[in-house]
Structure formats: structure tokens, C-alpha cells
N, C-alpha and C positions, 0 to 999 in steps of 0.2 A: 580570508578570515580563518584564522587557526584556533585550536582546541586548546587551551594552553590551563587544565586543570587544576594547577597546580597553582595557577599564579592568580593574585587577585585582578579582577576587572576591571577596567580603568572606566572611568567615567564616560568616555565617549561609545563606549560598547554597546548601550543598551540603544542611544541614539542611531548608531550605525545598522544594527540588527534591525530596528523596527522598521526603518527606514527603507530597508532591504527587503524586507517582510511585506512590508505596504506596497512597492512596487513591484515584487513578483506577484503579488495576490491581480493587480490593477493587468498586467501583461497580456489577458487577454481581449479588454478592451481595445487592444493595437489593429487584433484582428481585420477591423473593418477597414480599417485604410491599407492593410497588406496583406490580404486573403492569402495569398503562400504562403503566411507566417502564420496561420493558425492553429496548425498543429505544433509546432516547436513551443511556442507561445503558450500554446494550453499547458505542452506536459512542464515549462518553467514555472509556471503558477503553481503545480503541485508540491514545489517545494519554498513552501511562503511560512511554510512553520519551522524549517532547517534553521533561519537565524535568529530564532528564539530557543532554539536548544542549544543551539552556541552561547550564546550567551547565560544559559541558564547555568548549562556545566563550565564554564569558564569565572562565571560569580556566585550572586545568591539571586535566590527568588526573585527577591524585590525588585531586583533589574533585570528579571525576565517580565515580570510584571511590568515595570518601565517602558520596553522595548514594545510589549503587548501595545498600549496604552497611545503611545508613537506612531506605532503602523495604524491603528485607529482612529487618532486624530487625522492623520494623513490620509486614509481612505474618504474617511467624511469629509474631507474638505477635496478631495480630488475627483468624489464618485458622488455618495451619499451616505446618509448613517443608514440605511437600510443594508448597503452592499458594507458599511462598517460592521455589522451585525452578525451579517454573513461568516465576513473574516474572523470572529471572535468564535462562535459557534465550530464552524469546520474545519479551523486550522489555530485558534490560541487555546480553546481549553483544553485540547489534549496533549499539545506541546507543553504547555505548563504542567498538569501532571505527569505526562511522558518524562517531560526534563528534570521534575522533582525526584522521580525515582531512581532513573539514570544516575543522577547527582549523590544517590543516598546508597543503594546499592552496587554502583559502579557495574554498570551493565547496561548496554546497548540492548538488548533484548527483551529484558525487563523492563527496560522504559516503554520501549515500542511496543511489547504487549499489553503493558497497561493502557498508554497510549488508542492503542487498536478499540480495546474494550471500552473507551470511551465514546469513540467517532463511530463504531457499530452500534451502541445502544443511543445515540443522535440518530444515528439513519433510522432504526425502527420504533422508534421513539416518534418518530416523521410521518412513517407509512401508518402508525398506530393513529395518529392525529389526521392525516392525512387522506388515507385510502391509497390505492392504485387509481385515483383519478388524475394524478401529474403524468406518471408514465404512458397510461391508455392515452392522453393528450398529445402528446409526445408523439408518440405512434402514429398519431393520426394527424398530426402537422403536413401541412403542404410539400418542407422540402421531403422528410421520411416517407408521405405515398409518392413521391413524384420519383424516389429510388427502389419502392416496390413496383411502380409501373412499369419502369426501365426493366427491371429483371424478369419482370414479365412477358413483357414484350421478346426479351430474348432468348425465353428459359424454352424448351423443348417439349412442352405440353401444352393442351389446348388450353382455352382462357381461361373455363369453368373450374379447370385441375389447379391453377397456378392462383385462380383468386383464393381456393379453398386452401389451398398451402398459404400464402396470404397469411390469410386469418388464423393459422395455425399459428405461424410463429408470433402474431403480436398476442396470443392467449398463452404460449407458450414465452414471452418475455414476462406476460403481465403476473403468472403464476411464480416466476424466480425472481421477480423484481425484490421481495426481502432479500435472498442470497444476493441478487448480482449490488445489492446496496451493501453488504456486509463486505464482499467483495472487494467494492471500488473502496471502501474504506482502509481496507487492509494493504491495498494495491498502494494507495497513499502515502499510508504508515510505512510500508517495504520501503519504498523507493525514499524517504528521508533518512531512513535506517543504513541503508545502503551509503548512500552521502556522506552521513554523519560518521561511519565506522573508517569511510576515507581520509576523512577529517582529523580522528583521532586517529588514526597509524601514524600519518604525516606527523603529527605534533607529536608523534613518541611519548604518550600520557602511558607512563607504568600503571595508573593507581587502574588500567582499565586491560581485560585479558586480549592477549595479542590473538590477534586472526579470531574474536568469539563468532562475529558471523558465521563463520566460514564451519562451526560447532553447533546452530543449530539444529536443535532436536527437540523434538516436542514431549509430551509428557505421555504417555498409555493411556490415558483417558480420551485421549482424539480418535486414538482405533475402535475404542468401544463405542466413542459414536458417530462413526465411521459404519463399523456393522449395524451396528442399531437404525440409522438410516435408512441401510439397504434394507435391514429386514422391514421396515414397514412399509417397502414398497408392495408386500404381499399381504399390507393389514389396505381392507377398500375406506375409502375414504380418507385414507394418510398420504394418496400419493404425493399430494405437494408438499403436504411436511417431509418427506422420504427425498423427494431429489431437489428442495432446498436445504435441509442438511447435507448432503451428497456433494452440493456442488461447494458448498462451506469448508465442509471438510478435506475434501481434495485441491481445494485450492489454499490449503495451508501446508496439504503435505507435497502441494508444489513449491511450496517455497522452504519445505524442509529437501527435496528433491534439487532444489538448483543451489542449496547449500552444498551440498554432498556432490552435485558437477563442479562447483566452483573449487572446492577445496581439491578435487583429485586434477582439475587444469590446471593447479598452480604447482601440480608437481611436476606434470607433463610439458608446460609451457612458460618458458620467462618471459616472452613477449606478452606484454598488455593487452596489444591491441590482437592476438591470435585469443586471447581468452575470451575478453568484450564480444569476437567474434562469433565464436563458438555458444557464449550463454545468447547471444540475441537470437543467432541459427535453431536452439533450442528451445523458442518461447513461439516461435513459427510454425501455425500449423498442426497437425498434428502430434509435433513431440511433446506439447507441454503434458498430456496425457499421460508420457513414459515420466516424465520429468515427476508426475504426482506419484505414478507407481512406485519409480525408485524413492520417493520418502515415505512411501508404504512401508516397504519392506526393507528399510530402512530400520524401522522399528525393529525387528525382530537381527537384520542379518550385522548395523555398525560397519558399514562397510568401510567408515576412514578409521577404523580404529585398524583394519587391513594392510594400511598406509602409511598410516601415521609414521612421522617420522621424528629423529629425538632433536632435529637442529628446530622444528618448526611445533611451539612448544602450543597448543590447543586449549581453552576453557573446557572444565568436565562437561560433558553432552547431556548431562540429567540432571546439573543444578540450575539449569538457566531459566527456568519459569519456576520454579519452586521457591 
């Protein structure tokens, strides 16, 4: 499926998108009959809203609306309208505004950050109606203690130390559950964005900036509440406000961070798969950490403007959220 902005949609596109859409969304239902494939499975389902943004910048609304509508009928009659529900909720209405903007501003960036702001205020919009009583449940599921027993059993303290640790990290999940949902939302958005900016290169859409991923940069107002975070880790009674902003905010200037790796491998490296290599190397483990730093200061230092070069022509770095 190519990104072909310019031309109008054919009629079979919106059918083919939803279609598409409806059976990435359904993908981890496969799970149960081939337990290997549940992990590959899960992360194709994450991109169950990528062919409703095709479609949406490839036509008009109407037929991303169309395409919405398709994957819908097709879930309810494959799954149920409850899991129909689902699909519309966590992956069509942000696609549809993501893809409106996209369409309107010609910006991968701007979509997905509208996009983002949509599927974050879902998730705490959730927990507001909700509580932390899905996650504490969660937690406290059979297979999740039967993987805290395990670690128990082999971790290097007596039982009393390891159940108290234990309990530490499911109060420590249960306090970041707002961020680690803001999180998974943006983690979502990334990874369609990513797709979708593959999609548009390949199709050589002029109307849209060459390499803009590869330029984002966020705005000065994430540093300031970036510090402001921290500093309310020293106001009592804010610590959970304090390192769930913290962990929000560094996990966007991680992904301002592996823009700024990605765009400096591409001058280092013409192999694909030596790049693919090197960003996966860096999401392991402790680098993502450095990965958030380098989009820290990032803000201040510009380091691909250091780079930049005149054959490999960049979107400006501070009109892209504005």
C-alpha cells in the first residue's frame, strides 16, 4: 500500500484499508493457537490504525471514515461489537484526527502529535473513570505472581526481603500507571509514525518534508516541564505527580533522542539493516536513558544542525508542533 497524495483514491482503497485494519487489530486472537507468535502478533496489531492514515492522505475523510466503518463491521462479525468498540476507541479516532491534520498541514508530526493527545487523554480519561483497580488486578493475576515467585525463588535475598521488594514494585507500577498509559499511547503513535514516514518517502509525496522525522524537535516548553517535574520531587506530597511527569517527559525526549541517532546513522551508515541495528542496540537496556539525555540537550546544543548537510535537505526543527 503506497502513499500516493497526490492522486485521488480509488474506490477500492477505503475497503482494502479497513480490511486491513480489522485484521491487524483481530492478529492477536492467533495467539492462542500459536503461543510463539504472540509477541510478533501483538506488536502487528499496534499498527491497525497505519491503513486508515493511508487512506486518509491518499483521499478525503469520507473514505477514511469508510475504511473506519469496514474494519468495524468486520471486527463485529469476526470477534464482537464490544472488541468493535475497542477498535474505534484505541486506534480509529485518533487516526482520523491524526490523519485529518496530516492531510491539512502536510506533516507527519503534527498528525501524530495530535493524534498522541488524543489516545493520552483516552487512557486518563480511563484511569479517571476507572481507578488503578485494572492494573492492581493485573498485578495480581496468576500468570504475573507466578513470575514474581520465580524471581523470588532465584533472586539472592531471604524470602521476607524479596516479598517486600515484591510489593514495592506492584506499588511502584500502580503509582506510574497514569504515565506508563500515556506512555503506551505515544509508544503506539511512534511506531505508526515511523511506518507511515516509510511509506511517504517510498511514494516520493513532494507536498510532504523529506526526512521530517528524522527533524524532530520538540518545543521549550517540555524542558520546563521537565524541570518542574523534578523540582516537585522536593515539594512532599507531589512525589507521584513529580516522577510521573518525569517519566512523560523523558520518554518524549527519547524519542526526540533516537531522532537525532537516527538522522546522524544515516550519514554514517548506507546499510539499512547496520542502522535498524544500531537503533534496536539502543532501546536495550540501559541506553534508552542516554537516548532521553541526548534529546535533552538536544534542546539547547542542535546537534544535526552540526551535520547537516546541503544534499540531504531537513524540515525546520521548531515549526513542527507549532
Amino acid at each position: 500500500m503506497s502513499v500516493p497524495v497526490s492522486v485521488p483514491a480509488p474506490y477500492w482503497l477505503p475497503i482494502l484499508a479497513g480490511s486491513m485494519a480489522g485484521v491487524l487489530f483481530l492478529l492477536p486472537r492467533l495467539a492462542a493457537s500459536a503461543p510463539a507468535l504472540a509477541l510478533p502478533l501483538g506488536i502487528a496489531s499496534l499498527f491497525a490504525a497505519l491503513p486508515l492514515l493511508v487512506v486518509r492522505l491518499s483521499g478525503r475523510f469520507v473514505q477514511a471514515g469508510q475504511a473506519l466503518a469496514i474494519a468495524f463491521v468486520l471486527i463485529s462479525l469476526s470477534a464482537s461489537a464490544e472488541a468493535a468498540a475497542s477498535f474505534a476507541i484505541v486506534f480509529g479516532l485518533w487516526a482520523l484526527v491524526g490523519g485529518e491534520v496530516m492531510a491539512r498541514r502536510r506533516s507527519i508530526i503534527a498528525g501524530c502529535a495530535a493524534g498522541f493527545v488524543i489516545l493520552a487523554a483516552e487512557a486518563l480519561l480511563t484511569i479517571l473513570a476507572e481507578g488503578t483497580a485494572p492494573v492492581e488486578a493485573t498485578l495480581r493475576s496468576p500468570q504475573i505472581q507466578t513470575a514474581f515467585d520465580q524471581w523470588a525463588a532465584q533472586a539472592p535475598m531471604p524470602p521476607a526481603e524479596a516479598k517486600t521488594a515484591i510489593e514495592q514494585v506492584r506499588s511502584g507500577i500502580v503509582a506510574l500507571y497514569p504515565s506508563l498509559s500515556v506512555v503506551s499511547a505515544g509508544t503506539m503513535v511512534a511506531l505508526n509514525a515511523i511506518a507511515l514516514g516509510r511509506l511517504v518517502n517510498l511514494s516520493r509525496a513532494a507536498s510532504f518534508p523529506k526526512g521530517e522525522l528524522l527533524a524532530l524537535r520538540w518545543p521549550l516548553a517540555l524542558v520546563v516541564g521537565f524541570v518542574i517535574s523534578g523540582a516537585l520531587l522536593l515539594a512532599p506530597g507531589f512525589q507521584s505527580v513529580a516522577w510521573n511527569g518525569l517519566v512523560v517527559t523523558l520518554f518524549l525526549f527519547l524519542l526526540q533522542g533516537l531522532s537525532v541517532l537516527c538522522f546522524a546513522l544515516a550519514r554514517v551508515f548506507s546499510s539499512e539493516l547496520m542502522r535498524t541495528l544500531f537503533v534496536v542496540a539502543s532501546l536495550l537496556g540501559p541506553w534508552a536513558i542516554f537516548l532521553s539525555l541526548l534529546g535533552l540537550f538536544d534542546q539547547w546544543f542542535d546537534f544535526r544542525s552540526r551535520f547537516e548537510s546541503s544534499d540531504t535537505p531537513v524540515a525546520p526543527t521548531n515549526q513542527n508542533l507549532q
